[in-house]
DSSP file (Angstrom, degrees, kcal/mol; ACC not computed):
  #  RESIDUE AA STRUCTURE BP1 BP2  ACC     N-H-->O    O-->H-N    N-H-->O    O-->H-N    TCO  KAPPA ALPHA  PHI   PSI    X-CA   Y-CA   Z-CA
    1    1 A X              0   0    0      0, 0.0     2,-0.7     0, 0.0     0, 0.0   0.000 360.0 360.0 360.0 151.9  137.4  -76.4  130.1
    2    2 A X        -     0   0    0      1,-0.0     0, 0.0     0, 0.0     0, 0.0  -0.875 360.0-135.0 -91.6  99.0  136.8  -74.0  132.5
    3    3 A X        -     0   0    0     -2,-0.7     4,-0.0     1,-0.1    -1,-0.0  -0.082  23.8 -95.4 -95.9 179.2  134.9  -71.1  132.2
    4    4 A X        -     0   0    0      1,-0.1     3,-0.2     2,-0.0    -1,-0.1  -0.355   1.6-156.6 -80.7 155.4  135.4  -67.3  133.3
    5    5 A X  S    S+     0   0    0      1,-0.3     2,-0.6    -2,-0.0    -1,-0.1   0.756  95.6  25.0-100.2 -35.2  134.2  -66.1  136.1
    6    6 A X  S    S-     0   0    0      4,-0.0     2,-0.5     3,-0.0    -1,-0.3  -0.965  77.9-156.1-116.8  97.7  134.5  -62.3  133.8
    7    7 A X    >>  -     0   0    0     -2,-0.6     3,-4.0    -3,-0.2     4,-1.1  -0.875  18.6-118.0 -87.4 146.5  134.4  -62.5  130.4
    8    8 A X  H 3> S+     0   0    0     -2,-0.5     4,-1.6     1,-0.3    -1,-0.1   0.487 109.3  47.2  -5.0 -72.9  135.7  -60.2  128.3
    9    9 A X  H 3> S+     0   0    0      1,-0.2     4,-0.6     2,-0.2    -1,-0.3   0.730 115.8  52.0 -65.3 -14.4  133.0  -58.8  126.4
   10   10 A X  H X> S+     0   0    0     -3,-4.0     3,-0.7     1,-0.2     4,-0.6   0.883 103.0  56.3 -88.3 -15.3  131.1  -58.5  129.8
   11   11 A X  H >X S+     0   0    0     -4,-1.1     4,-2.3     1,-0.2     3,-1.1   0.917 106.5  63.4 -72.4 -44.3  134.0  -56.5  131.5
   12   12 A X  H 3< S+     0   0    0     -4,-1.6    -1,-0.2     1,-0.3     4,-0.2   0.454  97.9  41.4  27.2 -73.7  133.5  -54.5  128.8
   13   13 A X  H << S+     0   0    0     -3,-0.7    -1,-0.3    -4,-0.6     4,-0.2   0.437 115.4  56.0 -96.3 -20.8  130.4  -53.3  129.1
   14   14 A X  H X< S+     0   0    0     -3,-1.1     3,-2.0    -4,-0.6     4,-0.2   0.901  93.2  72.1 -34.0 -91.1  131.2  -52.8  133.1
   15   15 A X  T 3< S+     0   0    0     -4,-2.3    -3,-0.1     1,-0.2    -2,-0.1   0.469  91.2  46.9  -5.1 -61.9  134.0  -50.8  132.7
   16   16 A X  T 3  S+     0   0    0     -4,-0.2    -1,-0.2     1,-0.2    -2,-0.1   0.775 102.2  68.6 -85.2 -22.9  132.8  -47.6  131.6
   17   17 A X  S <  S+     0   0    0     -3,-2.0     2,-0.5    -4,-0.2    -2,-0.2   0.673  91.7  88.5 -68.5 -18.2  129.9  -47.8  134.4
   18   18 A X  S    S-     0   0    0     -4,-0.2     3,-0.0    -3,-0.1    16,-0.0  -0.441  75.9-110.2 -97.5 160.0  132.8  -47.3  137.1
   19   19 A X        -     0   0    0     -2,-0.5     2,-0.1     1,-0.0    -1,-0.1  -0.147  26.2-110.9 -52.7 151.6  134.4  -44.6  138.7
   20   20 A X        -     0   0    0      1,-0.1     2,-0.3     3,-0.0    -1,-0.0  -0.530  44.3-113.1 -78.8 169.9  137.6  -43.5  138.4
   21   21 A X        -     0   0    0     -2,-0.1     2,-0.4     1,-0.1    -1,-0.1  -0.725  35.2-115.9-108.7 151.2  139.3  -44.3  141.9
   22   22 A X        -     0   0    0     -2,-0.3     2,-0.2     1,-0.1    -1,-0.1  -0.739  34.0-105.5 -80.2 126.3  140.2  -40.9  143.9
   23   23 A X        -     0   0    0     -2,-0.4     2,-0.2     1,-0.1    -1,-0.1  -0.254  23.6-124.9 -69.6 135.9  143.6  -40.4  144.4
   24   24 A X        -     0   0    0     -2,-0.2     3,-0.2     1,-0.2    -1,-0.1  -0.706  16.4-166.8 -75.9 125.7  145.2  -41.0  148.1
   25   25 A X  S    S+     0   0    0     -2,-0.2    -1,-0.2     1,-0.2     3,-0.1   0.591  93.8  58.2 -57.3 -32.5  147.3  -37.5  149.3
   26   26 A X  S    S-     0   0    0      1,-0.4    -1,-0.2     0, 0.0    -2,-0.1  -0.092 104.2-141.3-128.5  29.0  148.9  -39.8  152.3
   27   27 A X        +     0   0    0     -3,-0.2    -1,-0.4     1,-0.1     2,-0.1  -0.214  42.0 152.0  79.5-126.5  150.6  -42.6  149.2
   28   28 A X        -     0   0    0     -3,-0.1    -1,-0.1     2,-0.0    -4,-0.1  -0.148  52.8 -21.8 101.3 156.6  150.1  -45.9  151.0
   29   29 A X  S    S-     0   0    0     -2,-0.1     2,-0.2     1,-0.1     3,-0.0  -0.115  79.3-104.3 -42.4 159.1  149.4  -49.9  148.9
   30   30 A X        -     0   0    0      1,-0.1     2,-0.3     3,-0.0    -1,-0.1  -0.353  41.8 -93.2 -79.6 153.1  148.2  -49.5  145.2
   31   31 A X        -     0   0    0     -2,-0.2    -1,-0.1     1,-0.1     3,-0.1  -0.632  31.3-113.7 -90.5 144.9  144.9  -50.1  144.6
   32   32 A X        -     0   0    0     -2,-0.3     2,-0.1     1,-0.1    -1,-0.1  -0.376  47.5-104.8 -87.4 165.9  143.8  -53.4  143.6
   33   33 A X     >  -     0   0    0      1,-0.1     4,-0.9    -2,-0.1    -1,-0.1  -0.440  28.8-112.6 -82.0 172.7  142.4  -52.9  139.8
   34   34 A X  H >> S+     0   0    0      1,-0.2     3,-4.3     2,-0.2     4,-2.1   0.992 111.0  58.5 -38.7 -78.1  138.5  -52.9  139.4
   35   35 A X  H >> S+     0   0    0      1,-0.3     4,-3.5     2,-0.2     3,-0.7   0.804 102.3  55.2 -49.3 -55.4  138.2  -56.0  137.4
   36   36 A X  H 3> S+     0   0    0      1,-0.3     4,-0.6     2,-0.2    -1,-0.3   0.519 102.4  52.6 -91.7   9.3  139.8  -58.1  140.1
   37   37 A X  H <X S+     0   0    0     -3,-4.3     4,-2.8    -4,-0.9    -1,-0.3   0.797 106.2  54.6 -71.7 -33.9  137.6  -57.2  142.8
   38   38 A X  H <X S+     0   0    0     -4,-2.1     4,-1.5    -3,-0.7     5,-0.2   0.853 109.9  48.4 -75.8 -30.9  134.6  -58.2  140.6
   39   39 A X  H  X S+     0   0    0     -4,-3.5     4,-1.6     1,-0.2    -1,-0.2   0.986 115.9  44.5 -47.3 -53.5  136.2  -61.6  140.1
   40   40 A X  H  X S+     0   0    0     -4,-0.6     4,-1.6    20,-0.3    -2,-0.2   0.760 113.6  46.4 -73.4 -36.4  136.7  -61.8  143.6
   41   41 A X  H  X S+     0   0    0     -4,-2.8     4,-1.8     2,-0.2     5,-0.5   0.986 114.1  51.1 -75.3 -62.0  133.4  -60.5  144.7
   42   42 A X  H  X S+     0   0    0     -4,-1.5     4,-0.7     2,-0.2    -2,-0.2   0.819 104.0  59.3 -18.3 -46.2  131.7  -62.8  142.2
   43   43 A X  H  X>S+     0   0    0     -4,-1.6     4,-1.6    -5,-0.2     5,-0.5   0.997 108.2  41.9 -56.6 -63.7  133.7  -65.7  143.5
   44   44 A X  H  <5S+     0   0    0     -4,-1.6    -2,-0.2    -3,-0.3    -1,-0.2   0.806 115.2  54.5 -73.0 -37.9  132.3  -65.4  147.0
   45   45 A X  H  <5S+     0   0    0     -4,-1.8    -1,-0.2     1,-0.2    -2,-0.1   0.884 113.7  39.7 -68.9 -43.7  128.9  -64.8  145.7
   46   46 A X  H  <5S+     0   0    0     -4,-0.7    -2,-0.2    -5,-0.5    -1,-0.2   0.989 117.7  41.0 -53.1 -78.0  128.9  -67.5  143.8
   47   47 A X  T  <5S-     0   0    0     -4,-1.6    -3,-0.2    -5,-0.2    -2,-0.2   0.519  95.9-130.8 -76.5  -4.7  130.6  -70.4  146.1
   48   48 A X      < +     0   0    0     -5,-0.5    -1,-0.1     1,-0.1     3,-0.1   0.624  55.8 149.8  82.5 -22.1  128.8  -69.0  148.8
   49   49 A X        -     0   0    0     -6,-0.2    -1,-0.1     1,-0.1    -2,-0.1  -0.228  55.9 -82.4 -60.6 149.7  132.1  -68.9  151.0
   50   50 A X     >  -     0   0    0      1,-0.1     4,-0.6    -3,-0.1     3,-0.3  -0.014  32.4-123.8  30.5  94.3  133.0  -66.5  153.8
   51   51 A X  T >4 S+     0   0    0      1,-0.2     3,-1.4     2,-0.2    13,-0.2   0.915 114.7  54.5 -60.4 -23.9  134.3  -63.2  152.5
   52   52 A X  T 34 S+     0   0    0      1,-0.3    -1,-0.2    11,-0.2    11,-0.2   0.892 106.4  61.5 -72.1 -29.9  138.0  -63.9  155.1
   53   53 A X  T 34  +     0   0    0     -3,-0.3    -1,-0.3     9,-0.1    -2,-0.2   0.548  68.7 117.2 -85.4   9.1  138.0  -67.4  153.1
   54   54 A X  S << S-     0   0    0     -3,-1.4     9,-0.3    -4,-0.6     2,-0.2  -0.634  72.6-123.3 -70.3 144.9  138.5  -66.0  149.5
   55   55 A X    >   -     0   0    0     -2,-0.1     3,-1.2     1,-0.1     5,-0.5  -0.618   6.8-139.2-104.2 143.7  141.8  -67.5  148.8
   56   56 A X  T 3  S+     0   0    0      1,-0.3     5,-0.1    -2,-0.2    -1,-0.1   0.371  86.9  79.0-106.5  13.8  144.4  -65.4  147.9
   57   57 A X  T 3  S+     0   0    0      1,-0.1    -1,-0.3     2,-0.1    -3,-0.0   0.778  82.0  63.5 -33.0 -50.7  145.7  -67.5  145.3
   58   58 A X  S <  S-     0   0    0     -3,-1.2    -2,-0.2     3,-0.1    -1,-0.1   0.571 103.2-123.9 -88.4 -12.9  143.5  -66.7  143.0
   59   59 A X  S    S+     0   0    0     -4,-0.3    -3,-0.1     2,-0.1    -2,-0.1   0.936  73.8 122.3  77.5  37.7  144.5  -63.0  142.7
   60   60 A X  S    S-     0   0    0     -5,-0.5   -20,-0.3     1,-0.4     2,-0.2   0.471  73.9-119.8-104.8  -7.3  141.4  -61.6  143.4
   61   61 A X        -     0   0    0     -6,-0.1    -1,-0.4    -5,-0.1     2,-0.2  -0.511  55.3 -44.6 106.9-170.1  142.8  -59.3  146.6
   62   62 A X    >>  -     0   0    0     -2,-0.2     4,-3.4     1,-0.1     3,-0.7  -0.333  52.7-104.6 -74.5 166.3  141.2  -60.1  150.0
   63   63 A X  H 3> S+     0   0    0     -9,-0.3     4,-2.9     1,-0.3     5,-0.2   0.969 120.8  44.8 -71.2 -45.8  137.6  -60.6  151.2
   64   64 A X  H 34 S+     0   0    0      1,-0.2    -1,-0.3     2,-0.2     5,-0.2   0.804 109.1  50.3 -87.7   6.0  137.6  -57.5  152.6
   65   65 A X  H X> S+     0   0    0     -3,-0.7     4,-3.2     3,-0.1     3,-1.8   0.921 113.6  50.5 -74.3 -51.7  139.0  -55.7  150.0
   66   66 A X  H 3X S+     0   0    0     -4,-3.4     4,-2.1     1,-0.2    -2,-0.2   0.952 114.1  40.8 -36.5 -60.9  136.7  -57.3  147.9
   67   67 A X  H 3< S+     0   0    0     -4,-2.9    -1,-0.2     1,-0.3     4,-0.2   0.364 106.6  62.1 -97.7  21.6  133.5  -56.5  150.0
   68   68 A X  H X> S+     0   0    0     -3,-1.8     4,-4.8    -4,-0.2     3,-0.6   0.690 112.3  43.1 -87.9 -61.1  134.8  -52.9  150.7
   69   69 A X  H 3X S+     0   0    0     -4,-3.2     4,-0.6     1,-0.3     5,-0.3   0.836 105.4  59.4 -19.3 -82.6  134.5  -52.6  146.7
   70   70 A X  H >< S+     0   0    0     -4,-2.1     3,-1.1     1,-0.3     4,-0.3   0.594 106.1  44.8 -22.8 -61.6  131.7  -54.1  146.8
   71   71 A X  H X>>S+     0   0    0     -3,-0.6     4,-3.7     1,-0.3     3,-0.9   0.875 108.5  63.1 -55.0 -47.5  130.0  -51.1  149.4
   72   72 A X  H 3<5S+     0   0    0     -4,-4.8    -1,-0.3     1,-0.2    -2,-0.2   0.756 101.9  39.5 -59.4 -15.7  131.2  -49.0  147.5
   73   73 A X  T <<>S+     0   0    0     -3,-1.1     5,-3.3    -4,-0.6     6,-2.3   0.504 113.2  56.0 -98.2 -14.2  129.5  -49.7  144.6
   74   74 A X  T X45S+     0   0    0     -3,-0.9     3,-0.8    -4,-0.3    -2,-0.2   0.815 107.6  45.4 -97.4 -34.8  126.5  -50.3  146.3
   75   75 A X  T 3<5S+     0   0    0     -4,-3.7    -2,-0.2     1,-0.2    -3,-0.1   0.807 119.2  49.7 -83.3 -23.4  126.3  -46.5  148.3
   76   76 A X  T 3 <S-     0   0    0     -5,-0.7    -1,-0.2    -4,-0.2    -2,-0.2   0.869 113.3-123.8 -75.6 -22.4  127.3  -45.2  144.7
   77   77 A X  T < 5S+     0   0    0     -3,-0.8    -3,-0.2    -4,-0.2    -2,-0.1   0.815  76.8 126.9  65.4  41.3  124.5  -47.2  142.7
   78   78 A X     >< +     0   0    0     -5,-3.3     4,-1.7     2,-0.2     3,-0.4   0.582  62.3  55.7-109.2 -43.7  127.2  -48.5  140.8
   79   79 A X  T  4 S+     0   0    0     -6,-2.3    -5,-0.1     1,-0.2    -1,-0.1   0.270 102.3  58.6 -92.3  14.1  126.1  -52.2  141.5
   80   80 A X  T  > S+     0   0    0     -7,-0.3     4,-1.1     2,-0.1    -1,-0.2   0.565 109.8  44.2-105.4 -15.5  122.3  -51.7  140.1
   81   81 A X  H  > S+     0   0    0     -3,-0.4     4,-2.3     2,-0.2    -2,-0.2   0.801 106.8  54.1 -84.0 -38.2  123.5  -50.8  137.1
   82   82 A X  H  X S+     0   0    0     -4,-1.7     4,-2.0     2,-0.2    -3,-0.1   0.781 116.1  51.3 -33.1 -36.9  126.4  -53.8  136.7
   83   83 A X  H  > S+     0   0    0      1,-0.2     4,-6.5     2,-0.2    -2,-0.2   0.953 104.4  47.7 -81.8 -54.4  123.3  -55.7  137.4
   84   84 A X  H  X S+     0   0    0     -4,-1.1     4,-1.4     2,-0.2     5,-0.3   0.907 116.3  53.6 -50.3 -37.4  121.0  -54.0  134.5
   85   85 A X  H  X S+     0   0    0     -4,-2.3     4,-3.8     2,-0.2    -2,-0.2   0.950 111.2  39.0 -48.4 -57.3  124.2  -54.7  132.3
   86   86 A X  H  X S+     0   0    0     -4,-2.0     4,-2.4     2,-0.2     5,-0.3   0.876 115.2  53.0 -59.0 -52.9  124.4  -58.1  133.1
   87   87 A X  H  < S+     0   0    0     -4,-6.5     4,-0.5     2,-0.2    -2,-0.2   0.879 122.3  39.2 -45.0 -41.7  120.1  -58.6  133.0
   88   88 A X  H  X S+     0   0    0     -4,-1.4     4,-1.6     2,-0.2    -2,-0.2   0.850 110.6  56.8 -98.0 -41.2  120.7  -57.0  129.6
   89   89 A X  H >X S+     0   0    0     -4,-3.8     4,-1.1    -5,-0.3     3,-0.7   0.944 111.8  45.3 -27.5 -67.7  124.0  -58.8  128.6
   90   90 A X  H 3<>S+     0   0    0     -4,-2.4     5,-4.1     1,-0.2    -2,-0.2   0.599 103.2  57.0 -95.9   0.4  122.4  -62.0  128.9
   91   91 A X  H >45S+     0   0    0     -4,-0.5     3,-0.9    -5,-0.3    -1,-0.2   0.702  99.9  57.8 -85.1  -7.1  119.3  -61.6  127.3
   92   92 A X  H <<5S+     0   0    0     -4,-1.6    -2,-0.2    -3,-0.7    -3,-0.1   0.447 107.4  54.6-100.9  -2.2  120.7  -60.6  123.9
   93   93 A X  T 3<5S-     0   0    0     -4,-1.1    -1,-0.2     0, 0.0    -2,-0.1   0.112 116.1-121.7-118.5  51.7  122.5  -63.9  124.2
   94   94 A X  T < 5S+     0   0    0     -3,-0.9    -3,-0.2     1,-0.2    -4,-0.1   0.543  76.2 130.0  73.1  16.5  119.5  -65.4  124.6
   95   95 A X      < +     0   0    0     -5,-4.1     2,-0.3    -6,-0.1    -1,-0.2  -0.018  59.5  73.0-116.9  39.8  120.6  -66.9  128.1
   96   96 A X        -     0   0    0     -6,-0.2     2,-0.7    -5,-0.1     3,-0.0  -0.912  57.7-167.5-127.9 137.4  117.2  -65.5  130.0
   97   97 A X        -     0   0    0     -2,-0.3     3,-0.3     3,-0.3    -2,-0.0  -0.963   7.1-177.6-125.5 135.1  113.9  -66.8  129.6
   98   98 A X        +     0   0    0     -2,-0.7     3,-0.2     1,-0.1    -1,-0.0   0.256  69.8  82.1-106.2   4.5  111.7  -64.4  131.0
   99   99 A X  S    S+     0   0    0      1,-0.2     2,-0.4    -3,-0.0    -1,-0.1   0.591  94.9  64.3 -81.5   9.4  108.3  -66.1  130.6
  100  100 A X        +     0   0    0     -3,-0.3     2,-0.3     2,-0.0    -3,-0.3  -0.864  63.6 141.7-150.7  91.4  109.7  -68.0  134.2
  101  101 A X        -     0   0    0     -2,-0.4     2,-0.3    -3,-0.2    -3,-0.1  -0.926  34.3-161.4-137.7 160.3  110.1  -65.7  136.8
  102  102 A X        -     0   0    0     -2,-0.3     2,-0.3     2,-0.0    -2,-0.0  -0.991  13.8-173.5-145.2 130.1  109.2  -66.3  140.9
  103  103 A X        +     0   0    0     -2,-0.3     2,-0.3     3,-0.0     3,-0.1  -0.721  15.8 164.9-105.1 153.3  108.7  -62.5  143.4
  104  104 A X    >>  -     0   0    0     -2,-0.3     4,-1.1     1,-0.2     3,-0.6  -0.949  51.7 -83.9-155.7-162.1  108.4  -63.1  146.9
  105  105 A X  G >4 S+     0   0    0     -2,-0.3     3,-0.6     1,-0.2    -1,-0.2   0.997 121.4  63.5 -61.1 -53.7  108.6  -61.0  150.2
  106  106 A X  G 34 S+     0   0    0      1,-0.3    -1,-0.2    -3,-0.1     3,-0.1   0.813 120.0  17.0 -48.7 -34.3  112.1  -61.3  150.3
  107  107 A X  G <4 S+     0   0    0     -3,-0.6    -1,-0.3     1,-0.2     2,-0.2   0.479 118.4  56.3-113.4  16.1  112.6  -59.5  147.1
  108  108 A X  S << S-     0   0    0     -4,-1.1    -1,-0.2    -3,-0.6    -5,-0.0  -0.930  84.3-132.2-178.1  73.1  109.9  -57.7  146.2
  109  109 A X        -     0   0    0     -2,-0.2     2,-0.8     1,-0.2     3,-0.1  -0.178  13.7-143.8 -72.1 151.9  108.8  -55.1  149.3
  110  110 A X        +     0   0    0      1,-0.2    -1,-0.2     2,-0.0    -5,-0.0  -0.909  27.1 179.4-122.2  82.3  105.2  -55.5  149.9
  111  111 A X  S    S+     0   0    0     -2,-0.8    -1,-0.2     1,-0.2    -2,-0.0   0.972  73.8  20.9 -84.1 -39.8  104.5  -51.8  150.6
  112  112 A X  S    S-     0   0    0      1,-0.2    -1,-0.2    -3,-0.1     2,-0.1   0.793  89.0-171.7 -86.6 -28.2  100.9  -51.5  151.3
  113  113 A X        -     0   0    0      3,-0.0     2,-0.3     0, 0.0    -1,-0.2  -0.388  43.4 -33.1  87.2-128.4  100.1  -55.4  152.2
  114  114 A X  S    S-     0   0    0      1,-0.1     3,-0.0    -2,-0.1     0, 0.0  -0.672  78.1 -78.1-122.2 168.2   96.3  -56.7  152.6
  115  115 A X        -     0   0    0     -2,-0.3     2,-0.5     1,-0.1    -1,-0.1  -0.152  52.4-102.0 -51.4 170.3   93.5  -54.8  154.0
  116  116 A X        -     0   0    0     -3,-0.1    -1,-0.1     1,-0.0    -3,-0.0  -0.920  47.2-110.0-129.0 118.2   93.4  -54.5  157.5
  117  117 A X        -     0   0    0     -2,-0.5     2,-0.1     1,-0.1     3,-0.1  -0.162  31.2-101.5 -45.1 135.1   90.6  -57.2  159.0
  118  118 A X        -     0   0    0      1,-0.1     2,-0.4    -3,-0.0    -1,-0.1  -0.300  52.8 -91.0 -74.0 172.5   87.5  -56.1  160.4
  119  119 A X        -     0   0    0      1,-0.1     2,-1.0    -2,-0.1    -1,-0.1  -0.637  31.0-115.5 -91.7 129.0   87.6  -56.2  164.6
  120  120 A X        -     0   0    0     -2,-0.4    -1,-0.1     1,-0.1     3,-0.0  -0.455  27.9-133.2 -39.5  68.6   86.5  -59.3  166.6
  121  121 A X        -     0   0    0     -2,-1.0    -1,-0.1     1,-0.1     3,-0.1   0.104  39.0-106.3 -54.0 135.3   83.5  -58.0  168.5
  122  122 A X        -     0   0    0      1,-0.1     2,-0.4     3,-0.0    -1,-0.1  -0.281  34.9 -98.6 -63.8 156.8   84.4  -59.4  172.5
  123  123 A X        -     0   0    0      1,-0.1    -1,-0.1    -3,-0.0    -2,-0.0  -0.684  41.4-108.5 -94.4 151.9   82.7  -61.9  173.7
  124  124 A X        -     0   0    0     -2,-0.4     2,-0.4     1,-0.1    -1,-0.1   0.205  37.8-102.5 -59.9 176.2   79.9  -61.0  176.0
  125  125 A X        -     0   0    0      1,-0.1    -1,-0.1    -3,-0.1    -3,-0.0  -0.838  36.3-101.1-106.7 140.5   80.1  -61.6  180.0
  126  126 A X        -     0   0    0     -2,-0.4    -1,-0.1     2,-0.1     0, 0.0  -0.144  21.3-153.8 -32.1 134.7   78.6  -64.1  181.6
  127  127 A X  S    S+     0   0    0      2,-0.1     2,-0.3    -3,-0.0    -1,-0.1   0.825  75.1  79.2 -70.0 -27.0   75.5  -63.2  183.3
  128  128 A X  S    S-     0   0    0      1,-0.1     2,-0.1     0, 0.0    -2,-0.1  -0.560  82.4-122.0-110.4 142.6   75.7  -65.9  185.9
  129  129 A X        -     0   0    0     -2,-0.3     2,-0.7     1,-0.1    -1,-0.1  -0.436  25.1-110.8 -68.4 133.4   78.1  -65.4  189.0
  130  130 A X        -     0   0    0     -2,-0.1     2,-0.3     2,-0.0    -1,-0.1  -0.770  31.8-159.4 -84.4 140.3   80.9  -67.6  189.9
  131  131 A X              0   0    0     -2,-0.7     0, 0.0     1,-0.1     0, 0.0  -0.778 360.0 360.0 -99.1 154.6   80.7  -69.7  192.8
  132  132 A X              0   0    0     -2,-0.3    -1,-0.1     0, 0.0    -2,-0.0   0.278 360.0 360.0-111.6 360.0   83.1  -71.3  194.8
């Protein structure tokens, strides 16, 4: 059996963290619903693919519809909190171990770094002339 890429109780919990969409004055396609951009952006995050190669089969909209969402959610701070949902989601069903966790520079900004090294006194000149 397969499981969902959304389930219920986590759409749920989601939900109430997004915006309502602002209505377009100049009409124009419907807006794809919430939920099935976050399938769709999930998908790609997941399989790793290409955002142009999400397949439009699945009824998740296009990649770039998807990863317009996607921006959007991210300039709003809409997608740090989906993520605290999810962090929080899955640790009251147990599906977290947190005694096994790994930082590194990539995710973790290293703002102040190491001490700065004392300076390499130059080395002294020769006394002795060269000759040719």
């Amino acid at each position: 059996m397969r499981t969902a890429i959304l389930p219920d109780d986590l759409w749920d919990l989601i939900d109430p963290l997004l915006l309502p969409p602002k209505p377009n004055p100049k009409g124009g396609r419907p807006r794809l619903p919430d939920r099935a951009c976050l399938r769709g952006i999930l998908f790609v995050l997941r399989s790793g693919i290409p955002w142009e190669m999400l397949p439009q089969e699945l009824g998740y909209g296009s990649g770039m519809t998807c990863w317009r969402r996607l921006r959007d959610w991210q300039e709003a701070g809409i997608w740090n909190l989906m993520h605290f949902a999810l962090l929080d989601w899955l640790s009251r069903d147990s599906r977290i171990d947190w005694s096994k966790a790994m930082l590194d520079s990539c995710s973790v900004r290293a703002v102040f770094g190491c001490s700065i090294p004392a300076r390499t006194p130059p080395i002294a000149r020769r006394s002795a002339a060269i000759t040719m």
